[in-house]
N, C-alpha and C positions, 0 to 999 in steps of 0.2 A: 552554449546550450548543450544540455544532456541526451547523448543519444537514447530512445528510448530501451533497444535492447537493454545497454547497462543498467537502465533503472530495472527493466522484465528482468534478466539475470537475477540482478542483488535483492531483487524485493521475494523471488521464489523462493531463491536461497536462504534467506533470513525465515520466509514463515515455515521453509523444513524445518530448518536446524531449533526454531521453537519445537514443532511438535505438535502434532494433533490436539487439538482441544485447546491447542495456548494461541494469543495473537501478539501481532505490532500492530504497533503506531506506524503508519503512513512516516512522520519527523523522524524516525529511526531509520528508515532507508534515507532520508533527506540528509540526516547528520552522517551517516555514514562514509555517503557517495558528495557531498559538500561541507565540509564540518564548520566553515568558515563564513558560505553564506546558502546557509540550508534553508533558509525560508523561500527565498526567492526557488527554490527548487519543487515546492511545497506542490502547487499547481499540475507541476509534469508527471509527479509521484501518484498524485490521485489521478488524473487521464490513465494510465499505465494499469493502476489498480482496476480501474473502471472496466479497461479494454477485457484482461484478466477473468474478472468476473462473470465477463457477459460469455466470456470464452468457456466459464464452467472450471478454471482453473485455482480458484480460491473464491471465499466470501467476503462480503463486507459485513460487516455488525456494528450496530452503536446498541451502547445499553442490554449487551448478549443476543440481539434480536437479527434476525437479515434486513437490511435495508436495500432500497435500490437506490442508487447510484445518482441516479437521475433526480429523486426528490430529497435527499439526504443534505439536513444543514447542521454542522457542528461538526466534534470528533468523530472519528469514525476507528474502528480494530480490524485489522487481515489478518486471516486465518486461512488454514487448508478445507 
């Protein structure tokens, strides 16, 4: 199991190094931090984002819009 720091670290660091106004994919911290079996990672990566979120510390969007966390089904993009 993935510590969650490592996913908080790498998933910040990935929506800096995008860049204001640009996002990821939640599977891009997944493949990064698992390249082998990222799926199974999928789950911890969105908890993480979630926690993130609620902290004020990035957003979630589907569709360019803000979602919450809580009611949100399908893809979803991290942004600053």
């Amino acid at each position: 199991m993935m510590k969650a720091q490592e996913i908080e670290k790498t998933l910040l660091d990935m929506v800096a190094a995008r860049g204001l106004g640009k996002s990821i994919c939640p599977s891009e911290v997944a493949r990064r931090l698992a390249p082998e079996d990222w799926r199974s990672l999928m789950p911890e990566v969105r908890a993480v984002a979630n926690e993130l979120q609620a902290a004020g510390k990035l957003r979630m969007t589907q569709g360019g819009v803000d979602v919450d966390p809580k009611e949100v089904r399908g893809p979803i993009r991290l942004r600053l």
